[in-house]
C-alpha positions as CSV (number, residue, x, y, z in Angstrom):
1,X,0.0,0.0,0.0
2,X,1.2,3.4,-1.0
3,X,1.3,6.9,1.1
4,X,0.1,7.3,4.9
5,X,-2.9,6.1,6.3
6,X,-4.4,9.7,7.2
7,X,-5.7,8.3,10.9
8,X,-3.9,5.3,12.1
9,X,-4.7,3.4,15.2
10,X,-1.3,3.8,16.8
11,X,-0.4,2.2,20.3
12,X,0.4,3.8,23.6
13,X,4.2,3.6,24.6
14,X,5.7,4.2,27.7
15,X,9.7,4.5,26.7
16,X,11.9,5.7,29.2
17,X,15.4,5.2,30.4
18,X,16.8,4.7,27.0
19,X,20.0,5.6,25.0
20,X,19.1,6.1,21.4
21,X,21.5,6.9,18.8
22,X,20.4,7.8,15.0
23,X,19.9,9.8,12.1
24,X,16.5,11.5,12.6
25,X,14.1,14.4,10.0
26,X,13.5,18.0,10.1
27,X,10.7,16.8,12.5
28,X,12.7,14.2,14.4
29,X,12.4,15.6,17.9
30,X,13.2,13.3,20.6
31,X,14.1,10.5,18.4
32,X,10.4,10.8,16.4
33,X,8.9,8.9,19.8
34,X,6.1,11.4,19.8
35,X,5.5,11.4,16.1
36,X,2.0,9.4,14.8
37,X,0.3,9.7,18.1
38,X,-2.8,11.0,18.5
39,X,-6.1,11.7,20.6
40,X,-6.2,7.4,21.4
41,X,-2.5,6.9,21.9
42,X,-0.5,7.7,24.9
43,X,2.5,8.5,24.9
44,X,5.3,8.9,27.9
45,X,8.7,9.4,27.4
46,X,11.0,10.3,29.9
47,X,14.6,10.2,31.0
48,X,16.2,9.4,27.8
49,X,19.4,10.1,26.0
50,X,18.9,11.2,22.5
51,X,22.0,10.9,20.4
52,X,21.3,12.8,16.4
53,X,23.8,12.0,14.2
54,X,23.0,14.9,12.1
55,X,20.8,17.0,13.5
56,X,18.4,18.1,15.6
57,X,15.0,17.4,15.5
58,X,12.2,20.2,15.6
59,X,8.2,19.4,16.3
60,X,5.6,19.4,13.6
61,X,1.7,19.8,14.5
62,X,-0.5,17.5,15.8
63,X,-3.6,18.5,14.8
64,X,-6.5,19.8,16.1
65,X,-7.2,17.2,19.3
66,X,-4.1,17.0,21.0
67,X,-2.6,13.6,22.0
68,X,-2.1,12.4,25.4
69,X,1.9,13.1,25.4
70,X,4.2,14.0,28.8
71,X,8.2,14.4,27.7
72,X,10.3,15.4,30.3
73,X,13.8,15.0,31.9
74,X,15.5,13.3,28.2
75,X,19.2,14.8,27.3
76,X,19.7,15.9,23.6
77,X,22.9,16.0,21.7
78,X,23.9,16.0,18.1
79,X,27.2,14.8,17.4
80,X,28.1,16.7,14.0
81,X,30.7,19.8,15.1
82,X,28.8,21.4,12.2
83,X,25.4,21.9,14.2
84,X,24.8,24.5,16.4
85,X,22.2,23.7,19.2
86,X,19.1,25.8,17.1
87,X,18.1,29.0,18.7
88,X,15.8,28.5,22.0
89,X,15.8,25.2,21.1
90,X,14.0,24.1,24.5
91,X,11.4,26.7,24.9
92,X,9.9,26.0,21.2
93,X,9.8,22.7,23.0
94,X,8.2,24.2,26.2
95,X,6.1,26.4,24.1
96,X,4.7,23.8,22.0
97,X,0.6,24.4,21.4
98,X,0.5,20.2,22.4
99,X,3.3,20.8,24.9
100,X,0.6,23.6,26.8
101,X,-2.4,21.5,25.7
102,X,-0.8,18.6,27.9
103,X,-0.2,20.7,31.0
104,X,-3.4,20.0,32.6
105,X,-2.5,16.3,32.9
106,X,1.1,16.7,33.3
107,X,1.6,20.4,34.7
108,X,5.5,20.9,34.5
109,X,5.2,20.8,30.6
110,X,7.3,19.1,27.9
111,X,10.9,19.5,28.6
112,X,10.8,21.2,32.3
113,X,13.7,19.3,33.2
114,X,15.3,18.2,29.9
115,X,18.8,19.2,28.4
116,X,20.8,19.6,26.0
117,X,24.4,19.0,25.7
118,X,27.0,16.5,25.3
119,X,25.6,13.2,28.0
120,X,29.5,12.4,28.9
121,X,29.7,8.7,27.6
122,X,33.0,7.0,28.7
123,X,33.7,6.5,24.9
124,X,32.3,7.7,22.0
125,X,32.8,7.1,18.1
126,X,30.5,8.0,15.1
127,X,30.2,5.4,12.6
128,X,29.0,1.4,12.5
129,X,32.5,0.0,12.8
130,X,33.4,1.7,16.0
131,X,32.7,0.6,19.6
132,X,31.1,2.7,22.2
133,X,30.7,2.4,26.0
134,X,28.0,4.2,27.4
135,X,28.4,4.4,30.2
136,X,28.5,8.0,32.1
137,X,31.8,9.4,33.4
138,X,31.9,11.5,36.9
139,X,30.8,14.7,35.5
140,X,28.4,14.0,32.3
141,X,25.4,16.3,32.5
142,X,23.2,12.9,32.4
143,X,23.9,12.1,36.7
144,X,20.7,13.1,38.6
145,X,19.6,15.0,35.5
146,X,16.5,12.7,35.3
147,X,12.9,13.1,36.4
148,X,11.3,11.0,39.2
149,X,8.8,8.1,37.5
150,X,5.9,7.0,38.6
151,X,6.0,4.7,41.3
152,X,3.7,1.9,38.9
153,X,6.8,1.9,36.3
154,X,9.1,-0.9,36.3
155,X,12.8,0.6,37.7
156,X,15.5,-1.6,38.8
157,X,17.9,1.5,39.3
158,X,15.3,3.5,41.4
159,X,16.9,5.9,43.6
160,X,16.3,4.7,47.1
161,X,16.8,7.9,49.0
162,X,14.2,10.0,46.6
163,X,17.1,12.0,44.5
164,X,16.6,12.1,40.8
165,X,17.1,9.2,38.8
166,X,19.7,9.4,36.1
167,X,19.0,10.0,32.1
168,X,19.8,7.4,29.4
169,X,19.8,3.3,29.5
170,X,22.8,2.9,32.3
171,X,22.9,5.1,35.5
172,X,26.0,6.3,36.6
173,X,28.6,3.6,38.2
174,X,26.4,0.7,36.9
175,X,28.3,-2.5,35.1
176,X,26.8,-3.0,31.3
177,X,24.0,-5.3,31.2
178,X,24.9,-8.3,29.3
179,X,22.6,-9.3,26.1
180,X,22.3,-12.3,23.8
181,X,23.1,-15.5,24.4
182,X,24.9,-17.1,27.4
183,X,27.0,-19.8,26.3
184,X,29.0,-20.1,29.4
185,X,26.2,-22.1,31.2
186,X,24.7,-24.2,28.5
187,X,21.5,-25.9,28.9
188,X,21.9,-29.8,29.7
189,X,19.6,-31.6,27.6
């Protein structure tokens, strides 16, 4: 099937506590995760590390109902020397018609406690054959930067003591989760 389905049925997504790193649009604001909602989705996404390859993303409209969106507390940072951090970048953010729409439900506002800047991985490299740890070092922007989730959402790495969590997929002094397949306890058969 050819060009966009004008009203989609598009799910709800809670996505936070993420590193994400990718090209994104013109319109590619917070890694596109608020892009094709609308007034039946919901949409939270908070505490996130946004990597842009080449640039940062702006918002678009969302039409005349506004979804059920609350964005807060994610870091951004475009890794091409080339691009500036646009002008007021934030409070276009902030000032969004949704972002003000959705401040009944979720009073601070899109981007209260968000930032921009670069997150402070212990190593870094553009490009697919490089390697990257990231983990945060001592002083990335990223520690404590994060905003406090609901108690109902799954958190492992919960602050105990009520600070503010961290931003991105591993807190600060955590070990790299291990993924894929374990080989060095193999299944007896």
């Amino acid at each position: 099937m050819h060009g966009r389905n004008k009203d989609p049925d598009v799910e709800s997504l809670h996505f936070y506590q993420n590193t994400l790193v990718s090209n994104t649009d013109a319109y590619g604001y917070a890694q596109r995760l608020l892009s094709r909602s609308n007034s039946r989705s919901e949409r939270r996404v908070f505490n996130n590390i946004c990597v842009y390859l080449n640039r940062y993303g702006q918002l678009r409209s969302f039409g005349d109902v506004p979804p059920d969106i609350h964005c807060d507390g994610n870091l951004h940072w475009c890794v091409n020397p080339k691009v500036a951090v646009p002008k007021n970048y934030l409070d276009r953010i902030r000032n969004h018609p949704t972002s003000l729409a959705n401040k009944a439900a979720y009073p601070p506002g899109w981007a209260s406690k968000a930032v921009v800047g670069d997150p402070g991985f212990l190593k870094f490299q553009r490009g697919p054959e490089t390697s990257c740890d990231f983990r945060l070092k001592e002083s990335s922007l990223a520690i404590g930067a994060g905003i406090n989730l609901p108690v109902d959402y799954e958190d492992p790495y919960r602050p105990q003591n009520n600070s503010s969590p961290d931003i991105g997929a591993i807190p600060y002094g955590q070990d790299v989760f291990a993924t894929g397949r374990d080989f060095a306890n193999p299944l007896d058969n």
